[in-house]
C-alpha positions in Angstrom: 15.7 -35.0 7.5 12.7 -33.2 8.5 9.3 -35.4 9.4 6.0 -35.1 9.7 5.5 -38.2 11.9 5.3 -37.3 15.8 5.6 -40.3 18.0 4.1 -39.6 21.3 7.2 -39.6 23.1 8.6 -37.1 21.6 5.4 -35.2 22.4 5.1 -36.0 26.0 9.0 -34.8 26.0 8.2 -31.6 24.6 5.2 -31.2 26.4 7.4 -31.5 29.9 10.1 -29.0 28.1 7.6 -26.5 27.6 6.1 -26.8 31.5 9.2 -26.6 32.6 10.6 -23.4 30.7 7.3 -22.0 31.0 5.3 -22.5 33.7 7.7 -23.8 36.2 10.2 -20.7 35.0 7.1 -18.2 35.8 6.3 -19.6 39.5 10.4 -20.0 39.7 10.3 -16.0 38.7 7.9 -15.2 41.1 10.3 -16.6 44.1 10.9 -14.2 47.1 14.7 -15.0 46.5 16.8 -16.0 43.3 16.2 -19.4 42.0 18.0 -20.5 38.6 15.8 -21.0 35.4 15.4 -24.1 33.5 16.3 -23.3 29.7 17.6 -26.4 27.6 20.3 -26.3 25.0 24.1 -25.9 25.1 23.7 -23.3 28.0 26.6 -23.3 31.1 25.9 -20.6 33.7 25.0 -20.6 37.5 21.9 -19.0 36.2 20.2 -21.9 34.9 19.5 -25.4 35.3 19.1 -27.9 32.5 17.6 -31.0 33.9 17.9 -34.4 32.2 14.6 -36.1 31.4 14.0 -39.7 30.4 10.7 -41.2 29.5 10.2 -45.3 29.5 7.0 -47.6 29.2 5.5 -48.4 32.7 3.3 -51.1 33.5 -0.3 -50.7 33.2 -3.4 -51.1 35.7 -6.1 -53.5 34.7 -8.6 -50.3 34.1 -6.0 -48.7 31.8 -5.4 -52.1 29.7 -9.2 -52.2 29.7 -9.5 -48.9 28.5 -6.4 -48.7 26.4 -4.5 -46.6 28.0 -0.5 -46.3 28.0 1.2 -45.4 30.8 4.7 -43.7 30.7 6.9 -42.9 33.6 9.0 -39.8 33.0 12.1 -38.8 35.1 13.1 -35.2 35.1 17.0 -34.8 36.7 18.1 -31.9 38.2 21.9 -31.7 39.5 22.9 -28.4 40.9 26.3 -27.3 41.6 27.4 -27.5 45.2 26.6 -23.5 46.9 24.5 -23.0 50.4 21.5 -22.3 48.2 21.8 -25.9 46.6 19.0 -27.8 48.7 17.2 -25.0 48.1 16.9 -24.7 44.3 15.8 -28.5 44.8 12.8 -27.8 46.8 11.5 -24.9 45.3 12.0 -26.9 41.8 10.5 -29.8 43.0 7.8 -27.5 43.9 7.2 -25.5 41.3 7.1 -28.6 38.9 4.5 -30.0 41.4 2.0 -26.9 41.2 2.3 -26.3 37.7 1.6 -30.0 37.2 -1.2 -29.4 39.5 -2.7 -26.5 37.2 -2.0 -28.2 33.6 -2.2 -32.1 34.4 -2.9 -33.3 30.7 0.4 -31.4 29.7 -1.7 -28.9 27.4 -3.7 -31.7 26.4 -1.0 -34.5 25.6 -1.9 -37.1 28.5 -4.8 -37.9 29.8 -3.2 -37.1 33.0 0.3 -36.1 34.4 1.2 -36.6 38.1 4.3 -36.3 40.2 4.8 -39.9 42.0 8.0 -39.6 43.9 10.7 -37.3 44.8 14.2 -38.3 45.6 17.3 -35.5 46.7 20.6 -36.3 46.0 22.8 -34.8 48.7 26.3 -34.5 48.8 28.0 -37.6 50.5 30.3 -35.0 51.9 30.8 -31.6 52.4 32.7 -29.6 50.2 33.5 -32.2 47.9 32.4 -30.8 45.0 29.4 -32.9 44.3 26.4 -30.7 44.6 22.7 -31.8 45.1 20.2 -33.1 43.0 16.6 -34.3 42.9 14.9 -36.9 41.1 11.2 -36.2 39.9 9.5 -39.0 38.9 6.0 -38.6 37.0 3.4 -41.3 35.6 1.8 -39.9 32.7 -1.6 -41.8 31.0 -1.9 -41.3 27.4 -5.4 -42.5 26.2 -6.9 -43.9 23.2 -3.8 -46.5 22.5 
């Protein structure tokens, strides 16, 4: 079934989809050493990287109730498999996300404003146990006019 209706979830979530296999893939590109690229689909390759990203309500300031404004927060997932490069991809990732956020922070216009709030990496709980590291990027993002 093919809709016309766009909820603005599912444009916040392709909004993130296209900073990350955009912009975040071009400063990724521009690395001094090899970092995998974000692509999402049915893709399995130590090449790329397809984080997980979930999106739920958050609760609201006073001004942004005032004003009408929603607020989301939006976790992006990466998991990388366990390599010496691992931490690495998580911090250059995490980076990349944070200066392309930086350069675009409505999203191309989606949110009134997109920013990073927290970072969390996942390290193995042991060496060489075939759980790799991960990171946790956690965003707010204001949508106005609600």
């Amino acid at each position: 079934m093919n809709t016309s209706i766009d909820f603005i979830e599912q444009r916040i979530i392709k909004a993130v989809h296209k900073l990350l296999t955009g912009k975040v893939n071009e400063i990724l590109n521009e690395a001094q050493f090899y970092i995998p690229a974000v692509e999402f689909g049915n893709y399995e390759s130590k090449d790329i990287v397809t984080p997980i990203i979930t999106l739920k309500t958050c609760e609201r300031s006073e001004k942004e109730r005032i004003i009408r404004q929603d607020a989301y927060s939006l976790t992006i997932t990466y998991s990388f498999q366990e390599t010496p490069e691992s931490q690495l991809y998580c911090y250059a990732h995490t980076a990349a996300i944070d200066k392309a956020l930086k350069e675009n922070t409505t999203l191309g216009g989606i949110a009134d404003r997109a920013v990073m709030t927290e970072r969390k990496y996942l390290s193995p709980k042991k060496p060489n146990d075939g759980e790799g590291w991960g990171v946790i990027i956690s965003l707010r993002v204001v949508i106005g006019g609600c």
